[in-house]
C-alpha positions in Angstrom: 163.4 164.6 -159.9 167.2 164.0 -158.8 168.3 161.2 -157.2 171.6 160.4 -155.5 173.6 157.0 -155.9 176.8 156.6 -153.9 178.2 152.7 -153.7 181.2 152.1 -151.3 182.9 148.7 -150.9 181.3 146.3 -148.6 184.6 146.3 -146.8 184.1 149.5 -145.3 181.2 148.5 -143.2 181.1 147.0 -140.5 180.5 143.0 -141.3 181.0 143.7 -144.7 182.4 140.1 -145.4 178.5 139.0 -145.0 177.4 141.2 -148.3 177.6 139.6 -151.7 177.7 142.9 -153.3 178.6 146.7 -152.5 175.9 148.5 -150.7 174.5 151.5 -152.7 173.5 154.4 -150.9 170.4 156.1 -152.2 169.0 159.8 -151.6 165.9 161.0 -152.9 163.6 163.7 -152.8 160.7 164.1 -150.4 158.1 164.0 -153.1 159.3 161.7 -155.3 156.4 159.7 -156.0 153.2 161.8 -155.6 150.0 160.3 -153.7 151.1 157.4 -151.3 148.5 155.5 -152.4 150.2 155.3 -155.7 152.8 152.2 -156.0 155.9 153.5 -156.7 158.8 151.5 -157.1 162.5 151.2 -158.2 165.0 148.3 -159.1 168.4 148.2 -158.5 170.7 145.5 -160.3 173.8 145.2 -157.6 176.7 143.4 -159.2 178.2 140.7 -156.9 181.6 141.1 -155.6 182.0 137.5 -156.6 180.5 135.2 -158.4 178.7 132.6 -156.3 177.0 129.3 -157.4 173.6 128.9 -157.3 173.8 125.0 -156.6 174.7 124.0 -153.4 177.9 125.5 -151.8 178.8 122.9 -149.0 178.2 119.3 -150.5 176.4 116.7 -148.6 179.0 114.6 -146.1 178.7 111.8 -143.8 179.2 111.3 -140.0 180.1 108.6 -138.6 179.2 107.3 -134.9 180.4 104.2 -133.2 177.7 102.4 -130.5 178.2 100.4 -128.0 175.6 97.7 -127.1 173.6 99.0 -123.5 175.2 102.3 -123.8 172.3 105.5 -124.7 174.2 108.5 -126.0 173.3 111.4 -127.9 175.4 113.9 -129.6 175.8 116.5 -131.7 178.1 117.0 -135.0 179.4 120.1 -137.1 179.2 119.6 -140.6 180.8 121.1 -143.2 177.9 124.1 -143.7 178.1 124.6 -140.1 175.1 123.5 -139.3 174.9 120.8 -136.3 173.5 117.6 -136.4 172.4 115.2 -134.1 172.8 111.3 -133.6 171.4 109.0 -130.9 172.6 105.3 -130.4 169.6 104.2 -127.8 171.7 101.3 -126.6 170.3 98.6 -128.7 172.9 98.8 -131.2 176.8 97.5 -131.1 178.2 99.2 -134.6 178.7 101.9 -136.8 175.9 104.5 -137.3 176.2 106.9 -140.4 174.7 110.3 -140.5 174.4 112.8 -143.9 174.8 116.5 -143.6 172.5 118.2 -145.5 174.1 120.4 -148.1 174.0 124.7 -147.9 172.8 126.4 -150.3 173.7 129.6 -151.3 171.3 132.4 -151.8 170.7 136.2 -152.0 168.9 138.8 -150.2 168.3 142.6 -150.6 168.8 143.8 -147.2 168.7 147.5 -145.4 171.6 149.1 -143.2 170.7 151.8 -140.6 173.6 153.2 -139.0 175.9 150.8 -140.2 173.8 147.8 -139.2 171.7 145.5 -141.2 168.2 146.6 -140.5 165.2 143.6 -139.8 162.1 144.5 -140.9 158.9 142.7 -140.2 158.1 144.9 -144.0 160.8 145.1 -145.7 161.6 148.4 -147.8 163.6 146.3 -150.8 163.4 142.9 -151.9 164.9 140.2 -154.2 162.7 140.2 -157.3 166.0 138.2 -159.2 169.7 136.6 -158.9 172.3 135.4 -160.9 175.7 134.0 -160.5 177.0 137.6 -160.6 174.2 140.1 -159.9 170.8 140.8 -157.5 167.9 142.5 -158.3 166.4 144.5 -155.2 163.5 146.2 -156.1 162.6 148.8 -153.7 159.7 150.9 -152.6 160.3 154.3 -152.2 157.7 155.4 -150.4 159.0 153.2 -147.6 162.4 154.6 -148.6 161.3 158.2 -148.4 159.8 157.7 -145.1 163.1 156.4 -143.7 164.7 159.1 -145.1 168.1 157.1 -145.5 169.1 154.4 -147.9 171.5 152.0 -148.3 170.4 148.8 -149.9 173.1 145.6 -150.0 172.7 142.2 -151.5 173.8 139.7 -148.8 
């Protein structure tokens, strides 16, 4: 059977600063697999458009918050990673309290785009079966992917 690879840059879609790798379209034909119950599957190595570490990509940092003795405060912090923290002096305290971001790490995904748009799936047509600092491997089921009757699979 014949089957159809196109792979455009990631900066032609829509978000595409969010994908680690070019999307690859994918075209098959209808009976590409024979029975459904068969398993019938495909991988696709996706070469990053950058190397990324695998360690963590925002290191740990610290927050600081100054209490005051009889004063109850809560608040919340951006780290680094973006995510937020949140401290509480409960009014007991009259000093410095220190708080650690937790570090981000960096990881891969094989994702679907429908119409532009990356698709969420409760099952998912592809996923990551491996990654490295340079590629993902998505490994797809094509009977899900004939169903749909689309394909473009993206490491993100």
């Amino acid at each position: 059977f014949e089957v159809s690879l196109v792979s455009l840059r990631a900066s032609f879609y829509r978000n595409g600063t969010k994908f680690k790798a070019n999307p690859l379209s994918i075209r098959l034909p209808a009976k590409t697999c024979g029975t459904k119950d068969a398993q019938c599957f495909i991988d696709l190595i996706l070469q990053h458009s950058r190397q990324f570490s695998t360690q963590a990509y925002f290191p740990t940092s610290l927050v600081s918050v100054k209490c005051f003795l009889g004063v109850k405060e809560k608040s919340k912090h951006s780290c680094p990673s973006g995510l937020t923290i949140e401290s509480t002096c409960n009014g007991s305290y009259s000093g410095v309290l220190t708080y650690r971001c937790p570090p981000a790490q960096v990881s891969a995904a094989c994702s679907m785009l429908l119409n532009g748009m990356v698709s969420s799936s409760d099952r998912p047509v592809c996923s990551l079966v491996n990654y490295t600092t340079s590629n993902s491997t998505c490994r797809c089921d094509l009977h899900a992917l004939n169903s749909l009757q689309l394909g473009s699979v993206g490491s993100s």
